[in-house]
N, C-alpha and C positions, 0 to 999 in steps of 0.2 A: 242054880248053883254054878253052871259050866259057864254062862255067859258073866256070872259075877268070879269067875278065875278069871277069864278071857281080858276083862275091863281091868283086874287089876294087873294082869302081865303086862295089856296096853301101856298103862299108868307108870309101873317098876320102867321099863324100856326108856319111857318118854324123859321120866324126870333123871336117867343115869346118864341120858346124851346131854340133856340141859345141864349137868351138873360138869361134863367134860367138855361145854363149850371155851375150849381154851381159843380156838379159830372160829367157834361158834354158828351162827346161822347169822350172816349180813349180807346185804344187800351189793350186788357185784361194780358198784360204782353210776359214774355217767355213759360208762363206754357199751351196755348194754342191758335192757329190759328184760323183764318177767325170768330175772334167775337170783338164784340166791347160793352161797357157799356155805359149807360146813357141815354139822352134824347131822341137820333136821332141814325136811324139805316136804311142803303140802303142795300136789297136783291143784291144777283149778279146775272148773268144769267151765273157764270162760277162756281162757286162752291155754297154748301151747308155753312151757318153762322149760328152764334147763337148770339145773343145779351140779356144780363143781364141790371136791372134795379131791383132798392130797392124797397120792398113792401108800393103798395100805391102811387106809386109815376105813370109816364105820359113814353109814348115811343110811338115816331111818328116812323110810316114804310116810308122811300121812295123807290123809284124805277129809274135804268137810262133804261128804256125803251125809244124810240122814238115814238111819238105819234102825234096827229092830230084833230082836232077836230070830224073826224069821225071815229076814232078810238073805238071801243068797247072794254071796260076792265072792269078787275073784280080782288077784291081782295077774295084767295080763303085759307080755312084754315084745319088743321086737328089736331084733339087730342091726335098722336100716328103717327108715321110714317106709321104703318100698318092701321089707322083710315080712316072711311069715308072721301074725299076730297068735301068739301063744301062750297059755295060761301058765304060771311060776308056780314052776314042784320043786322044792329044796331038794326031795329027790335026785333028781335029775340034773338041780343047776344049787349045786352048793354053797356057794357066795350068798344065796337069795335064799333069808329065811322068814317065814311069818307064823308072828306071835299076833291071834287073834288078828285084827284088822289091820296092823303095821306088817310092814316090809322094811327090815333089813339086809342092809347091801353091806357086805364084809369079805376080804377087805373092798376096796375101790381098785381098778388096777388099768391095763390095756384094755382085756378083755372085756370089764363091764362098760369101758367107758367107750362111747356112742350109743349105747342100749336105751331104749325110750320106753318106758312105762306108764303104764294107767289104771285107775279103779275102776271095776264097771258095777252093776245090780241089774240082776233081773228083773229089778223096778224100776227099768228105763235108765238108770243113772248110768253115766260113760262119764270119767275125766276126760279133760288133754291128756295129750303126752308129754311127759317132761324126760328130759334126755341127763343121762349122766354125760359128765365131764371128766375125765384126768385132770386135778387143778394141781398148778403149779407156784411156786410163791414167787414174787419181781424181784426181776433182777433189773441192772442200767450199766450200762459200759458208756464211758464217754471215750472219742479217739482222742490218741495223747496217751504219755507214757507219764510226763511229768506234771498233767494236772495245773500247765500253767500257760495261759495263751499272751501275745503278746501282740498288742495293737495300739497301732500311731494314734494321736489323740485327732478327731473328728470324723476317724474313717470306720470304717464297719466287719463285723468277722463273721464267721459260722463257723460253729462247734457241733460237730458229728458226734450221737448219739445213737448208744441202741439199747430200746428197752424192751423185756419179754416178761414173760408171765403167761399164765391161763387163771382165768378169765387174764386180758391186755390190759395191761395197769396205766393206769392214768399217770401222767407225769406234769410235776410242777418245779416250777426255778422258784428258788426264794431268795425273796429279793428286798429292798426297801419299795414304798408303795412307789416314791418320785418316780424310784426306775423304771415301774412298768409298762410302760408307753416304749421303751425303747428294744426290749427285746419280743420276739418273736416267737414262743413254741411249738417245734411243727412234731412231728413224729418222726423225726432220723436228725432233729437236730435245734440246735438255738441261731439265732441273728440276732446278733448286737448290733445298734450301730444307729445316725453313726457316736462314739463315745466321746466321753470329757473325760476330765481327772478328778472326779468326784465318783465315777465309775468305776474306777480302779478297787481292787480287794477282793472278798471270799466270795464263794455264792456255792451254795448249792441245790442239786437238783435231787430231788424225791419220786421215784416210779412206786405206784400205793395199787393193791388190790384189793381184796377181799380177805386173802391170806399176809397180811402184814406191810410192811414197806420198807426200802432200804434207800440211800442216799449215797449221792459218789461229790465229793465237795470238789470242788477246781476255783483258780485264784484269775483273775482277768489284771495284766498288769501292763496298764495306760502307758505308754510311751507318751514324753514329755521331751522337744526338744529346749536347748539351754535360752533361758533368758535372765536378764537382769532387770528386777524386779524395781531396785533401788543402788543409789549409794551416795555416801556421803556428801552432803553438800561441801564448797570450799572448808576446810577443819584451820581452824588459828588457834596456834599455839605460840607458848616461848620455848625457846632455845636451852637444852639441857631436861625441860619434861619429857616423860612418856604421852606419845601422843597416840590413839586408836584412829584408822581411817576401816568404815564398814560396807561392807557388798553383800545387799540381799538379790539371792540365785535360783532362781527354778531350774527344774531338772528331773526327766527319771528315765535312765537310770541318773546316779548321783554323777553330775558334770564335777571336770576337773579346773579348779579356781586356781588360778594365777594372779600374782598382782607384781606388776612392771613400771618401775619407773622409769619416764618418757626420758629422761636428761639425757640418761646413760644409754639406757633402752636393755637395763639388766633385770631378770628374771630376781624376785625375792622370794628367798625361799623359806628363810629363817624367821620366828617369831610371826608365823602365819598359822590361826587356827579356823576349823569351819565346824560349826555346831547344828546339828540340825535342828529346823524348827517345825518340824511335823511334815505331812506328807508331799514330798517333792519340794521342799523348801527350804535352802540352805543358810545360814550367813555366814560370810567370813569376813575373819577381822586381821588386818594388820597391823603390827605393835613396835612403834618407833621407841627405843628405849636409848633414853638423854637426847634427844631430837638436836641435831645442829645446825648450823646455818647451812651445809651442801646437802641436806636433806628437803631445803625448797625447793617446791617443784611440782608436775601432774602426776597422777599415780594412776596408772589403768588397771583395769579389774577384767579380768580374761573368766569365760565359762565355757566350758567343752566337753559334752558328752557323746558326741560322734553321729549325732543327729544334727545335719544339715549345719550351717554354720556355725560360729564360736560366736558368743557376745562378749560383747565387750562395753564398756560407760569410763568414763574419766574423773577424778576430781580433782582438789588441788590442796597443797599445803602451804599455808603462810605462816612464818616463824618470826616473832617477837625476840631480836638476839640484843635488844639494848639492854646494857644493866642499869640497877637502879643509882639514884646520885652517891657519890662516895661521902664518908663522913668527915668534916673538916672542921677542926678546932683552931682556934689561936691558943698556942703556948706557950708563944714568949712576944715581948716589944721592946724595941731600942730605939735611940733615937733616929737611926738611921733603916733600921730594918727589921723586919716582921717576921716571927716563925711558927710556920702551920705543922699542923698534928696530923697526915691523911690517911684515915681506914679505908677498908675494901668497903664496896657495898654487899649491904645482903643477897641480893641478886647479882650475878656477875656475869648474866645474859647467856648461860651455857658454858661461854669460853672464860679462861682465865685473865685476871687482868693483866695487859703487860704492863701501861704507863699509864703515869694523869697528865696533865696540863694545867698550870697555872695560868692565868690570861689576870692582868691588869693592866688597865688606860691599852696601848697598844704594844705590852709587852707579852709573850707567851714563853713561860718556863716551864721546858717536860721535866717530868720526874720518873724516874721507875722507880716501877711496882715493883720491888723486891723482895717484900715482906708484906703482914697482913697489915702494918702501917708503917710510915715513913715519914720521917722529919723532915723541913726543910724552911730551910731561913732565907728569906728574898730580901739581898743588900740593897744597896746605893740609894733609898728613899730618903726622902725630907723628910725633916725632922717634925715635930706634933704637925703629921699633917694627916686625916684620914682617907683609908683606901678601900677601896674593896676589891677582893679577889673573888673569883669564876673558877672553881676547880670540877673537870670532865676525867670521866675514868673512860680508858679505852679496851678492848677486847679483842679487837684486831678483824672485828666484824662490824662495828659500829658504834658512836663515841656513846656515852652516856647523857642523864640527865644531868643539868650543872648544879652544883649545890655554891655559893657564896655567901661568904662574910665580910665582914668590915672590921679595919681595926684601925685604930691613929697610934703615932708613932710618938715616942717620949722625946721631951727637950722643947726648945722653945725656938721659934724660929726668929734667926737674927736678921734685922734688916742691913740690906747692902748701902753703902752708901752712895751716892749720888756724883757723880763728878764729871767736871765740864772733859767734852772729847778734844 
């Protein structure tokens, strides 16, 4: 009956620690052999252990010895591996209580921790000794205040680090797989290097024990000096449209875009926008609105972020200022003289029309443009004789295309007569 109390006190003890394994009983990582953390801890009789638990908190010893009810055992302890070996009286040492063949340690503290324990039997049987620990839970400091490093693109960094813990917690960067080949991690710290701008962004690092894990995140932010990726090939336009000339920009930090026309050699400030296109890559666009004839010409595209030089590319603008032919009607005939109807054209090349020109045989008649048409009746022709006329609109930038028509003139033409000189 006492040894079927004893088995079931065992039993109550065992399954209340298994039921408060919130930290539990796991295995203390890579960083060290034959110990385990948390509630519950079995001695071996093949090697030496140690088991860590948080201060204040409970750790039952068991033991796989074979035993009997008339078995004689004892649990025995020592302060120092070179320490007196002596056998546990709760008595005596009130932390250390046993319920039938366990040993509980309550709480865990300074005091128990370095204390090394073992089961023995007067039937030959001895454990190892497994040692308490004071466990403590990881922590990781990275140096740096602002969690943000900054490094030239191809060169290399190191980031100081300190992680602690009991048992020493393992530490990992998380990272994408490509990266792994390029960092380093040692125990006081990371080496990058050397980096690209695909590099660039979050990362963090994870120190893990036994008692949980915590993470400290820090940003790696690639320096990118300016270049110019792209721009505009020559852009042809007409005269009076909005025209776009575009400059694609790398950069980081974000470079500052200028675009200068070469003619003048004047900064454009206005009607310049820069949109990002993802990471370190700009475009800007400049927006010629009613484009004119003194807007031909080279346009440079300036990028400047204060790493190393500015870049710069060039393009060019060509503008279409002809307008298109004017419209010309005949609306009247006489016998002597013809009168044209002349409208503007649709297109008027950007600029406004000032004058036309009538051209026949080798006569040329301007006319101004003073309205959106104008009349005009061209004398002193011969009578039913047909002509054609060549009418050019001008802009004051470049004549137009000709539009022409023909007309013959009314009456009958008299023949002269003939007589001796």
């Amino acid at each position: 009956m006492t040894l079927l109390l004893e088995m079931l006190q065992v039993l109550i003890v065992f399954l209340s620690f298994c039921g408060r394994r919130i930290k539990g009983q796991f295995d203390c990582g890579n960083l060290l052999s034959n110990c385990t953390c948390g509630y519950v801890h079995t001695v071996s009789e093949d090697h030496e252990t140690t088991f860590y638990q948080l201060r204040g908190l409970t750790v039952t010893l068991l033991h796989n010895a074979t035993v009997t009810p008339q078995t004689l055992f004892a649990w025995q302890f020592r302060t120092s591996p070179s320490g007196q070996v002596t056998r546990v009286d709760p008595g005596v040492n009130p932390q250390l209580r046993l319920v039938g063949q366990v040993l509980t340690i309550n709480p865990v503290d300074e005091i128990v921790s370095g204390m090394q324990f073992r089961f023995v039997t007067l039937s030959s049987y001895e454990s190892k000794w497994a040692e308490a620990r004071l466990g403590t839970e990881p922590s990781i400091q990275l140096h740096g205040t602002r969690r943000l490093f900054n490094v030239t693109i191809s060169q290399s960094i190191d980031i100081g680090l300190n992680a602690g813990g009991v048992p020493l917690p393992t530490v990992y960067l998380k990272i994408r797989s490509e990266k792994s080949s390029k960092f380093v991690l040692q125990r006081r710290g990371l080496q990058f290097g050397p980096v690209n701008e695909s590099d660039d962004g979050s990362y963090s690092v994870k120190a893990s024990n036994c008692f949980g894990d915590v993470f400290q995140n820090f940003t790696l932010n690639v320096l990118i000096g300016s270049s110019i990726e792209s721009i505009s090939e020559e852009v042809r336009g007409r005269c009076g449209d909005t025209v776009t000339l575009v400059c694609i920009v790398l950069g980081n930090p974000q470079p500052t875009i200028t675009w200068v026309f070469t003619s003048s050699n004047a900064s454009l400030g206005r009607n310049v926008f820069t949109v990002s296109l993802g990471r370190s890559r700009y475009q800007s666009l400049l927006q010629l609105l009613h484009a004119e004839a003194s807007n031909r010409g080279a346009y440079k595209c300036i990028a400047d972020n204060g790493l190393g030089d500015a870049a710069t590319n060039t393009t060019r603008l060509s503008l279409l200022c002809q307008s298109d032919a004017p419209v010309v009607l005949v609306s009247g005939k006489a016998n002597d003289s013809v009168t044209l109807t002349i409208s503007q054209p649709s297109y008027t090349g950007g600029h406004p029309i000032a004058n036309f020109s009538v051209v026949y045989g080798d006569v040329t008649v301007p006319v101004s443009a003073s309205a959106d048409s104008v009349v005009i009746t061209i004398e002193n022709l011969m009578p039913n004789t047909f002509y054609r006329f060549d009418v050019t609109a001008h802009n004051g930038i470049e004549a137009s295309a000709v539009a022409s028509v023909s007309a013959k003139t009314a009456g009958m033409l008299t023949s002269l007569p003939i007589t001796d000189d």
